[in-house]
py3Dmol code that shows the C-alpha trace and the ligand (Angstrom):
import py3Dmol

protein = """\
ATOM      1  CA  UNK A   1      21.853  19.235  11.985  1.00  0.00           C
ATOM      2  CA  UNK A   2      25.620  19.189  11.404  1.00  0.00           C
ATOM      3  CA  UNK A   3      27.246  19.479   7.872  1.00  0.00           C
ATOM      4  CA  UNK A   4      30.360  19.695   6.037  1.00  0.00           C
ATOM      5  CA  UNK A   5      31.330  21.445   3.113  1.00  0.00           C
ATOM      6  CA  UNK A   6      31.915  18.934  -0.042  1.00  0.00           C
ATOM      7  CA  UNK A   7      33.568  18.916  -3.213  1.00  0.00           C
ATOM      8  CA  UNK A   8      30.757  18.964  -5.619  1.00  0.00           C
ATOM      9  CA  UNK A   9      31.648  17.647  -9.723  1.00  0.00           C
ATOM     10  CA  UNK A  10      28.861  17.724 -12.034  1.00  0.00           C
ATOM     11  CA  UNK A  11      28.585  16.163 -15.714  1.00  0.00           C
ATOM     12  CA  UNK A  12      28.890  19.602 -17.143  1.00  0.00           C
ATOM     13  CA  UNK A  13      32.272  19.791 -15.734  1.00  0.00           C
ATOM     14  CA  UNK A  14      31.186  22.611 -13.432  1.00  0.00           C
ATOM     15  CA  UNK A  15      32.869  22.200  -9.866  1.00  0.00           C
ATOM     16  CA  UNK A  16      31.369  23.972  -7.056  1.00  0.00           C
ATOM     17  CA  UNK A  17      31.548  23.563  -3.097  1.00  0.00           C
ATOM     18  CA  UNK A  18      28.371  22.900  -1.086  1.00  0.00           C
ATOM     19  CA  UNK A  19      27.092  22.159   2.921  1.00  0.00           C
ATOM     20  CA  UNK A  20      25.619  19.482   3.142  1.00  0.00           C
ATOM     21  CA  UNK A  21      24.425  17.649   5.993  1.00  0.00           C
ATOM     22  CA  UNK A  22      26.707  15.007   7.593  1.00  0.00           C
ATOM     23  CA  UNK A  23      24.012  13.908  10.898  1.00  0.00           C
ATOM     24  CA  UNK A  24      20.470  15.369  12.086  1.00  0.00           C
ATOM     25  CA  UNK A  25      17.947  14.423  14.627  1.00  0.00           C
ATOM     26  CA  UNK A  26      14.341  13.324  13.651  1.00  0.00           C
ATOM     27  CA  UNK A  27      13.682  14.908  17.059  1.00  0.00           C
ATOM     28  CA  UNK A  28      15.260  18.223  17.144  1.00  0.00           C
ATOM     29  CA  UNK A  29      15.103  18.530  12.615  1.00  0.00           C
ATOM     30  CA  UNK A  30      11.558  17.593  12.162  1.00  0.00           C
ATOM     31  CA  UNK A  31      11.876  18.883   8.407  1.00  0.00           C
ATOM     32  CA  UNK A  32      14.506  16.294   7.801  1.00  0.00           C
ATOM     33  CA  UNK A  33      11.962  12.718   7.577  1.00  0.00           C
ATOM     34  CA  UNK A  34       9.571  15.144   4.732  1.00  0.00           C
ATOM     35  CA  UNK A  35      12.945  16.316   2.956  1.00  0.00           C
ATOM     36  CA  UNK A  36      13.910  12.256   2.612  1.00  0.00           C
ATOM     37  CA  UNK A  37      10.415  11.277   1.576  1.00  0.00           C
ATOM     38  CA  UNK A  38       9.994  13.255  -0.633  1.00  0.00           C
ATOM     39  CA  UNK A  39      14.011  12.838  -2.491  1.00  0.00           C
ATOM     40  CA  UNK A  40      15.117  16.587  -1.961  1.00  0.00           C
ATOM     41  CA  UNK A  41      17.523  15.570   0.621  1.00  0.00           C
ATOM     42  CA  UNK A  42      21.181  16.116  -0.310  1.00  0.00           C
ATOM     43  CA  UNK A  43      19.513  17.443  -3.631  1.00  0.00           C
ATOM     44  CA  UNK A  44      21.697  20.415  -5.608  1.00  0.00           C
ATOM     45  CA  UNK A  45      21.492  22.249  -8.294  1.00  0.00           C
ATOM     46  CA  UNK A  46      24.272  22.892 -10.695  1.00  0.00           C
ATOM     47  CA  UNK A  47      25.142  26.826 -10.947  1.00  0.00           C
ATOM     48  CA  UNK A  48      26.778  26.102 -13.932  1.00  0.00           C
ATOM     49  CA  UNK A  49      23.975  24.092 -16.371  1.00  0.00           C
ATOM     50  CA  UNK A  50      21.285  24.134 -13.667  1.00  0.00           C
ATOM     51  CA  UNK A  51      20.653  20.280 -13.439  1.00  0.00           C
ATOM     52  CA  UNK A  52      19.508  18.603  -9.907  1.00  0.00           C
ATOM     53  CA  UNK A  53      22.254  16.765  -8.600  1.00  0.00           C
ATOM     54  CA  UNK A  54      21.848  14.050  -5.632  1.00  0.00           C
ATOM     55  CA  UNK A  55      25.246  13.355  -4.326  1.00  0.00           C
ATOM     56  CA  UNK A  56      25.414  10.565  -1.960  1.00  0.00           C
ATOM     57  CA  UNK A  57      27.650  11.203   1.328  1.00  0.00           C
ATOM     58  CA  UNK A  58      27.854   9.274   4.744  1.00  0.00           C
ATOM     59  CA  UNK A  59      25.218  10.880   6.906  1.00  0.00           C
ATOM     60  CA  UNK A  60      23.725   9.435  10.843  1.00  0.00           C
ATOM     61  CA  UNK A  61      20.038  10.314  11.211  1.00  0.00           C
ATOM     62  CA  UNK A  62      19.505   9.920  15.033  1.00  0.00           C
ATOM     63  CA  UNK A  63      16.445   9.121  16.895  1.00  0.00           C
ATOM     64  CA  UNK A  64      14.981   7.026  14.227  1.00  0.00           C
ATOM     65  CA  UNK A  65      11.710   5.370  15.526  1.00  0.00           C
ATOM     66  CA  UNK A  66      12.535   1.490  16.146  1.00  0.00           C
ATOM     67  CA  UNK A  67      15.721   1.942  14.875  1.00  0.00           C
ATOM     68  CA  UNK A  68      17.999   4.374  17.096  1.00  0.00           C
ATOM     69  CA  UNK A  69      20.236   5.308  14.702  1.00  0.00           C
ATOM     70  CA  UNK A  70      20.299   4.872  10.998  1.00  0.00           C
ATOM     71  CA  UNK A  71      23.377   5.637   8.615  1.00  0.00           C
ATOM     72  CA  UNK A  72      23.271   6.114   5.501  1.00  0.00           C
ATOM     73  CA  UNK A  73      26.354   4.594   3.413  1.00  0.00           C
ATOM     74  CA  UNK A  74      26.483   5.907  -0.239  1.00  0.00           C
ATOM     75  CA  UNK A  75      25.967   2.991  -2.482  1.00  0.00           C
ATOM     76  CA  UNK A  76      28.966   3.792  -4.309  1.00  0.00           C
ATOM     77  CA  UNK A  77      30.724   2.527  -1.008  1.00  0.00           C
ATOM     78  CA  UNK A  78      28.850  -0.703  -0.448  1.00  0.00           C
ATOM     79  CA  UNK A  79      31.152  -3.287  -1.892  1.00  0.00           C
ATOM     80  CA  UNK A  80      33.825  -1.288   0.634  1.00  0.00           C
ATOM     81  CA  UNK A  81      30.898  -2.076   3.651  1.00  0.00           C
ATOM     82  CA  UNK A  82      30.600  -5.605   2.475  1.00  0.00           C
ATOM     83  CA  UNK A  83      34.361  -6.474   2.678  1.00  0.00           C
ATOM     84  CA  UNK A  84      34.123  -4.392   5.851  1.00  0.00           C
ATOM     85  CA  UNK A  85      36.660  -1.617   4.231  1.00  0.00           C
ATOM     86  CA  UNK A  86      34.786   1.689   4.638  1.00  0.00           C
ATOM     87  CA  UNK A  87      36.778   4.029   5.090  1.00  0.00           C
ATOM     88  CA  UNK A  88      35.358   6.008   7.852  1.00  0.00           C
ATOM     89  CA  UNK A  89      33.656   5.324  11.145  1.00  0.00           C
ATOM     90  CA  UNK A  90      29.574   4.242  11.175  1.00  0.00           C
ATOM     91  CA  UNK A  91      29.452   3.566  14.721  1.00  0.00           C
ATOM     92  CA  UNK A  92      27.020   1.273  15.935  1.00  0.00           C
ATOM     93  CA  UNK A  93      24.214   2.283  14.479  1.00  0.00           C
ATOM     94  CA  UNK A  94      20.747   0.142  14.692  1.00  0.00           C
ATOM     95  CA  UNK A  95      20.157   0.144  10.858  1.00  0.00           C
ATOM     96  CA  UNK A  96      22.512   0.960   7.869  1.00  0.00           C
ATOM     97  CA  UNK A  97      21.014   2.254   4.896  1.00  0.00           C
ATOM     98  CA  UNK A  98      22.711   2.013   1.570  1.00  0.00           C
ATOM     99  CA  UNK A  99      21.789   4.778  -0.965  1.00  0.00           C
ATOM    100  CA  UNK A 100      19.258   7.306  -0.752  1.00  0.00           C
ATOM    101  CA  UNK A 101      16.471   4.963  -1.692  1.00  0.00           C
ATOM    102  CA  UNK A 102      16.801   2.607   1.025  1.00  0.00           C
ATOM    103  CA  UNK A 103      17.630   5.224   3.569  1.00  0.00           C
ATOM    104  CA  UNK A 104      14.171   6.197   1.934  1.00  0.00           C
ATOM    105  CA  UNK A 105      12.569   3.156   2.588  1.00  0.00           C
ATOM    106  CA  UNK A 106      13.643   2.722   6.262  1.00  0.00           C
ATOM    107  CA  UNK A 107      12.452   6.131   7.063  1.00  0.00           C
ATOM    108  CA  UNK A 108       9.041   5.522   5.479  1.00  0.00           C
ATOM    109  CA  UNK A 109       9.250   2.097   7.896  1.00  0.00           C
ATOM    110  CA  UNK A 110      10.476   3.769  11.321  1.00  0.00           C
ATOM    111  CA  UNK A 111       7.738   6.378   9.945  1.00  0.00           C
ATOM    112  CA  UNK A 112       4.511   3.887   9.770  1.00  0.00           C
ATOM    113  CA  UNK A 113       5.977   2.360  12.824  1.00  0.00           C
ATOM    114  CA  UNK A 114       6.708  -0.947  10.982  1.00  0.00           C
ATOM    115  CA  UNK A 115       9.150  -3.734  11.578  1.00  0.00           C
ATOM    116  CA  UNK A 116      11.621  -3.550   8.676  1.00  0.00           C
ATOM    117  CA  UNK A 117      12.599  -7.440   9.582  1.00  0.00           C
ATOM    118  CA  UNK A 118       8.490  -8.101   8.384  1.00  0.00           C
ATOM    119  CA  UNK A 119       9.009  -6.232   5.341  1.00  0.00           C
ATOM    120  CA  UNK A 120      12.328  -7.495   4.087  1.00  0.00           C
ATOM    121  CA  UNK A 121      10.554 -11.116   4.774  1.00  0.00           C
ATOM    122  CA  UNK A 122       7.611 -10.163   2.699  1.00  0.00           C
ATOM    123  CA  UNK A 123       9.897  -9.150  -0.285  1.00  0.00           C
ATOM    124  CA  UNK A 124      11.236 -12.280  -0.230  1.00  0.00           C
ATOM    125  CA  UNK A 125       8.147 -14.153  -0.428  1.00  0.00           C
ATOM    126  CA  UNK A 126       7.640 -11.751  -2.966  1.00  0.00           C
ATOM    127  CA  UNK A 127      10.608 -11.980  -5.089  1.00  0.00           C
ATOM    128  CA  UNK A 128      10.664 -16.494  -4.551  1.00  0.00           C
ATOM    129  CA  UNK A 129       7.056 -16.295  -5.396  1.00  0.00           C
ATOM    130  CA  UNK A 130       7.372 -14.508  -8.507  1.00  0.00           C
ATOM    131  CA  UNK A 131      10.954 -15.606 -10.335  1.00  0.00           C
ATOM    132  CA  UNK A 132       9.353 -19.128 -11.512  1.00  0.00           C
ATOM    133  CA  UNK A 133      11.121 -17.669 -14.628  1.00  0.00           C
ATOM    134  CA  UNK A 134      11.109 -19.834 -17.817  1.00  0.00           C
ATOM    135  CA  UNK A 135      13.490 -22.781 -18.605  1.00  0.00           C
ATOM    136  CA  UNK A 136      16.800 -21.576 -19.305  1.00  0.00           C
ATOM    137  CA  UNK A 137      16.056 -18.126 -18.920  1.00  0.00           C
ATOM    138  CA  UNK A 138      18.719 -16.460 -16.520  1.00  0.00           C
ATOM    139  CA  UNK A 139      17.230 -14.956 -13.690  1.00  0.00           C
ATOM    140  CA  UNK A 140      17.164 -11.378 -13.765  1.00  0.00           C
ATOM    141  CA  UNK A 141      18.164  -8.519 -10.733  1.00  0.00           C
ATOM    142  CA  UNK A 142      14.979  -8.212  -9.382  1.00  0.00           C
ATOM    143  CA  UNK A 143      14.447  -4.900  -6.752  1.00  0.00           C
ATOM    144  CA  UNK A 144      11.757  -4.605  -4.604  1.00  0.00           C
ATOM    145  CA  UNK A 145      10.823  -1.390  -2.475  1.00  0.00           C
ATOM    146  CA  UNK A 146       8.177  -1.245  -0.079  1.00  0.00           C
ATOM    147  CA  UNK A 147       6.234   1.958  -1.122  1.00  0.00           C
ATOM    148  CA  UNK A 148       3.676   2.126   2.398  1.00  0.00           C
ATOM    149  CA  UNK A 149       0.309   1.078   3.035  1.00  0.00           C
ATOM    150  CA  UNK A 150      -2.876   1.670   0.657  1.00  0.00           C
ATOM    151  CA  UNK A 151      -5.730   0.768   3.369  1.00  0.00           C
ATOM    152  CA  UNK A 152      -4.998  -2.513   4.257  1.00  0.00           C
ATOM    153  CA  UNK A 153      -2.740  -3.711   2.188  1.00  0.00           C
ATOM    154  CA  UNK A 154       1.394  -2.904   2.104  1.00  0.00           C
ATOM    155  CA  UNK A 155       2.659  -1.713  -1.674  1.00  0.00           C
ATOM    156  CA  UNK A 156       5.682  -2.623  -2.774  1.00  0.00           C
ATOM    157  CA  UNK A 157       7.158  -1.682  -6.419  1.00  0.00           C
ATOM    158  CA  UNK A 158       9.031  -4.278  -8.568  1.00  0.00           C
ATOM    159  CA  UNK A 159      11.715  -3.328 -10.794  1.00  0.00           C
ATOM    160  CA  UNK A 160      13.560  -5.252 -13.531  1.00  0.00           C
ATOM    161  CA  UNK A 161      11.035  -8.190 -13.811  1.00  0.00           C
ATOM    162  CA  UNK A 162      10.728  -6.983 -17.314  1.00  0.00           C
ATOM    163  CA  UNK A 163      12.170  -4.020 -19.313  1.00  0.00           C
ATOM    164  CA  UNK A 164      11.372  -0.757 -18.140  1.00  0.00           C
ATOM    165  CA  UNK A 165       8.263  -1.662 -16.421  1.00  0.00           C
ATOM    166  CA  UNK A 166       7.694  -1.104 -12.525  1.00  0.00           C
ATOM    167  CA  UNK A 167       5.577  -3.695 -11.077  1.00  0.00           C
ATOM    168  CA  UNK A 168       3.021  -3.304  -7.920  1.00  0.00           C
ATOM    169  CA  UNK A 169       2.243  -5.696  -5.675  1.00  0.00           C
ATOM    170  CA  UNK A 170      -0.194  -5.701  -2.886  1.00  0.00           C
ATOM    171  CA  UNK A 171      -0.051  -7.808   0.255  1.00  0.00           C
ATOM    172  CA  UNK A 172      -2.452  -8.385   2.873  1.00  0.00           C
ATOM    173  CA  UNK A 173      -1.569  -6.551   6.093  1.00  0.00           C
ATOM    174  CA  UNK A 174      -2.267  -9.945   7.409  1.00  0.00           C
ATOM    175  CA  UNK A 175       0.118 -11.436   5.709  1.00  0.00           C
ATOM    176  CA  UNK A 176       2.580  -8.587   7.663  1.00  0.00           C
ATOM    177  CA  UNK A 177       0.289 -10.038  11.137  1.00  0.00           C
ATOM    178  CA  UNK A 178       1.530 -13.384  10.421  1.00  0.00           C
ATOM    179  CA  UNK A 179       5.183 -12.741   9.799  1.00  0.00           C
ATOM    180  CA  UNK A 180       5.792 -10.523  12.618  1.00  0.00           C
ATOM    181  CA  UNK A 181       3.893 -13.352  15.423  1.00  0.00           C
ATOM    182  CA  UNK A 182       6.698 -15.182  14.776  1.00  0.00           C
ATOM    183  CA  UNK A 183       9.331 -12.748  13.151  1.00  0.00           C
ATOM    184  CA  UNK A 184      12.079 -13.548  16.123  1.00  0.00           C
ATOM    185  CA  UNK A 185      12.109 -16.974  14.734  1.00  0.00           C
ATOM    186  CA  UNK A 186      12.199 -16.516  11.745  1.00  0.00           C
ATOM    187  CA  UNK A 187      15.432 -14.318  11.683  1.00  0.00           C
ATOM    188  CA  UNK A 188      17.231 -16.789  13.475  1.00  0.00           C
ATOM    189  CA  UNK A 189      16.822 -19.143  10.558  1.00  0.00           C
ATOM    190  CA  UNK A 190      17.751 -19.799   7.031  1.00  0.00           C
ATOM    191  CA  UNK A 191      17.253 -17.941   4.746  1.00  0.00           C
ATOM    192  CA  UNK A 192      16.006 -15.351   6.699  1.00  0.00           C
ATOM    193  CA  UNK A 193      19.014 -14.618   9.021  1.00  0.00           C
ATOM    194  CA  UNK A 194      21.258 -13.635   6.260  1.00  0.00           C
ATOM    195  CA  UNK A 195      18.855 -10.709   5.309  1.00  0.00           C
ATOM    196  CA  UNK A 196      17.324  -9.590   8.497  1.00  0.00           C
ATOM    197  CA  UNK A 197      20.497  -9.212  11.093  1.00  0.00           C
ATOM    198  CA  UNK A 198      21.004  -5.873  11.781  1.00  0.00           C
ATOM    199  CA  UNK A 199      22.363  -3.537  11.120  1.00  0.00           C
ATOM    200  CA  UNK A 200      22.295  -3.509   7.391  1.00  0.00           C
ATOM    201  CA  UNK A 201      18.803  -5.303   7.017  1.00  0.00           C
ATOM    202  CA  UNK A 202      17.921  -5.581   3.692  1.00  0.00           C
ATOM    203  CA  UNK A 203      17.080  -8.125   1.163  1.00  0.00           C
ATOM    204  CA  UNK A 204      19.397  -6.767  -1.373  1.00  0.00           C
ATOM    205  CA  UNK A 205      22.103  -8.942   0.717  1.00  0.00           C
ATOM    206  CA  UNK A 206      21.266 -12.053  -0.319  1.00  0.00           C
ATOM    207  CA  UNK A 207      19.953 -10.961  -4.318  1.00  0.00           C
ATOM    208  CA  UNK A 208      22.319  -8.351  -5.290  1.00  0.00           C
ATOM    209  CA  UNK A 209      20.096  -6.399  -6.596  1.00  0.00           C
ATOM    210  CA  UNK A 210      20.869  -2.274  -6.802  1.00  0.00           C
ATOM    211  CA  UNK A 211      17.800  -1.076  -5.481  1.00  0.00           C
TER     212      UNK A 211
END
"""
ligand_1 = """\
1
ZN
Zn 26.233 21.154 -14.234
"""
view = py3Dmol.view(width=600, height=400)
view.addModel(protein, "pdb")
view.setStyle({"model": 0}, {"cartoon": {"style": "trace"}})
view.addModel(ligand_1, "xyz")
view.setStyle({"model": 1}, {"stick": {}})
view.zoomTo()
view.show()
């Protein structure tokens, strides 16, 4: 694992310096894919009031299961990586991951040893399926984050459908069968192509949506 010392601000006003980790290996840091599952990665605590801080910085995981590698661009910076003015190097990487909970997401994928294409295509079957919203009403930002598999069937959270309330959704790990027959298709046509080319392949693309 490599890392760089950052400039750390919290609410408090406290200021503090910290390493934290600017590349790792899933091969050669095997505590790295438990330390993103479960959301302690990049996490701090403030020395002056003590709160958990999750700073997001530009970080290449390498060796990433399907994906090669898979950088993570801080959300902050992701109108600067859609008008293609970051301003520092990702490489080439196989996947881009914007903010921690995507980066999340993708490792859980690579992880289960899942197509991410598949489960970008399910969430939009998900999301079309479900916004048959009432006349007039404006549609809302709808997110959508695959969660892993409960026996058969692939869980994926909902967020913003209504107020405060997280969703779950269940589909059919047939339904992932049937999508991925045919998933080279699919992503070379509308609407999936403007979702599912890599390397930042995520449904969020085409709905806006912040997680
Ligand atoms: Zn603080």
């Amino acid at each position: 694992m490599t890392t760089a010392q950052r400039h750390i601000a919290c609410f408090c006003e406290t200021t503090f310096d910290a390493d934290l980790p600017t590349s790792a290996d899933m091969g050669a840091d095997p505590e790295i894919e438990q330390l993103i599952l479960d959301g302690s990665f990049m996490s701090l605590t403030c020395p002056g009031c003590g709160k958990r801080l999750t700073p997001e910085y530009p970080f290449r995981l390498t060796g990433v299961s399907g994906f090669g590698d898979l950088f993570l661009v801080p959300e902050t910076d992701r109108g600067a990586y859609e008008r293609n003015t970051l301003g520092y190097e990702t490489g080439s990487p196989g996947r881009i991951a914007i903010g921690f909970p995507e980066l999340q997401e993708k490792v859980l994928i690579a992880g289960l040893g899942l197509d991410d294409r598949v489960i970008e295509i399910m969430k939009y079957y998900l999301l079309t399926g479900s916004t048959s919203a009432a006349d007039g009403e404006q549609e809302k930002e709808v997110g959508i984050v695959y969660r892993g598999k409960e026996s058969t069937r692939h869980v994926f959270n909902i967020i913003g459908m209504k107020e405060g309330e997280i969703g779950v959704a269940r589909l059919a790990e047939e339904l992932y069968g049937r999508i991925a027959s045919d998933v080279e298709t699919r992503v070379k046509e509308d609407p999936f192509q403007d979702f599912c080319a890599p390397p930042w392949v995520s449904l969020r693309r085409i709905t806006g949506a912040s997680v």
